[in-house]
TORKOL-4160 file (C-alpha; in steps of 0.2 Angstrom, whole numbers, padded with zeros to 4 digits, m for minus):
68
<pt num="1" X="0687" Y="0729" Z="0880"/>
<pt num="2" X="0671" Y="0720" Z="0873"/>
<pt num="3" X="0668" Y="0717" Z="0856"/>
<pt num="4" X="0654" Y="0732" Z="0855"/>
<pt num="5" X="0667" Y="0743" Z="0863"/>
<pt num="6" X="0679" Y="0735" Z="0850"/>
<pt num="7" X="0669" Y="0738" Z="0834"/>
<pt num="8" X="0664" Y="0756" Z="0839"/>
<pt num="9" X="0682" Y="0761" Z="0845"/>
<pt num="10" X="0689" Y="0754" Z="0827"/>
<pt num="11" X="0677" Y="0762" Z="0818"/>
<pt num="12" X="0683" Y="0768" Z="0801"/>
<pt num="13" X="0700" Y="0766" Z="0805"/>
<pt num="14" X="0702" Y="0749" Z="0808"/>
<pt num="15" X="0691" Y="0739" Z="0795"/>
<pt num="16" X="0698" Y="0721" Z="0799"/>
<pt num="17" X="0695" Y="0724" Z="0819"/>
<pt num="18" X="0677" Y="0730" Z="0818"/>
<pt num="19" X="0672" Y="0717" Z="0807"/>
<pt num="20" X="0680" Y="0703" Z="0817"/>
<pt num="21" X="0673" Y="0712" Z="0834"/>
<pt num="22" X="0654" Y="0713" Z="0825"/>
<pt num="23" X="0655" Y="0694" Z="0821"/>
<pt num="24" X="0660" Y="0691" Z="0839"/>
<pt num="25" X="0644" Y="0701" Z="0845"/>
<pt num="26" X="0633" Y="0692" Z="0833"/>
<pt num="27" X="0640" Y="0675" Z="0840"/>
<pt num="28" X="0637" Y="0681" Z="0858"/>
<pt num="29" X="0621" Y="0688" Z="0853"/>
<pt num="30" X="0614" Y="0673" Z="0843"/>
<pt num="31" X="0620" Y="0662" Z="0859"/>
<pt num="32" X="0610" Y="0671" Z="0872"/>
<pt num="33" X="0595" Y="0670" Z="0862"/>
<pt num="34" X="0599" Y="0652" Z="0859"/>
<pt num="35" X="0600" Y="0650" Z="0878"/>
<pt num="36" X="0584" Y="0661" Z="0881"/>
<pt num="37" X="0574" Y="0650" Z="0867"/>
<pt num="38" X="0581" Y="0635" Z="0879"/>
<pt num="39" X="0576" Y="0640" Z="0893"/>
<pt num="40" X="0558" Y="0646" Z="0885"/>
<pt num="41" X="0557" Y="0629" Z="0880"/>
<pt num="42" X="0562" Y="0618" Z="0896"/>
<pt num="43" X="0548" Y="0628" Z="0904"/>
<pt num="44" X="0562" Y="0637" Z="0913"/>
<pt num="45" X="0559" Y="0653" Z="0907"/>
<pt num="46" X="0542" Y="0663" Z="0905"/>
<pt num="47" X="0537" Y="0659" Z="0886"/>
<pt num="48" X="0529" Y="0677" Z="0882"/>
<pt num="49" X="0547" Y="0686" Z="0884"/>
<pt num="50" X="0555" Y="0692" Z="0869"/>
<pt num="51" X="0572" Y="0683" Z="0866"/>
<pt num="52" X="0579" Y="0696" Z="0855"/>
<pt num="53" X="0574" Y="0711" Z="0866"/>
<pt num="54" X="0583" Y="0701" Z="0881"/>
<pt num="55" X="0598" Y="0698" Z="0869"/>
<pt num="56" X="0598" Y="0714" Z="0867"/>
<pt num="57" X="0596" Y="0722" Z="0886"/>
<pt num="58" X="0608" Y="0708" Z="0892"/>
<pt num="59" X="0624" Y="0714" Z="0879"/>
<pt num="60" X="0620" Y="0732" Z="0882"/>
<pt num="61" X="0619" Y="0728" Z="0902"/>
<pt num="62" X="0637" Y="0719" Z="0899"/>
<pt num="63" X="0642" Y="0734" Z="0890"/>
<pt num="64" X="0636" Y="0748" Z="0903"/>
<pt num="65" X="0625" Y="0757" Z="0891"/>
<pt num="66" X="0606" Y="0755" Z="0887"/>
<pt num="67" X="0595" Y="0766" Z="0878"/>
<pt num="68" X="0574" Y="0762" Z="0876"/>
C-alpha cells in the first residue's frame, strides 16, 4: 500500500497512520520536484515544465489514479 493509499484508507479512523502516511507523500513529493528542478537545472530536462504539475502526474501515475 502507498502512503496516498495509506492516508486515504485511514481516514478518520486512524489519525496517527494518516498523518505519518501524508508526511511520507510530502517527502516523496518534495524529492521528485527536488529531482525535476535538478534536472531543469543540469540542462537535462526541458526548463519551461512545471515541477509541481510533474510531482504531481508522477505520484498519481504511481498511485494508478489521475484526474485533470
Amino acid at each position: 500500500m502507498s502512503a496516498a493509499n495509506a492516508a486515504i484508507e485511514a481516514d478518520d479512523a486512524h489519525p496517527a497512520l494518516r498523518e505519518t502516511a501524508l508526511q511520507l507523500l510530502n517527502v516523496l513529493r518534495g524529492s521528485i520536484i527536488h529531482i525535476l528542478q535538478k534536472g531543469i537545472h543540469y540542462g537535462q530536462i526541458k526548463s519551461d515544465i512545471d515541477p509541481d504539475l510533474y510531482a504531481t502526474v508522477i505520484i498519481a501515475s504511481l498511485e494508478g489514479y489521475y484526474d485533470e
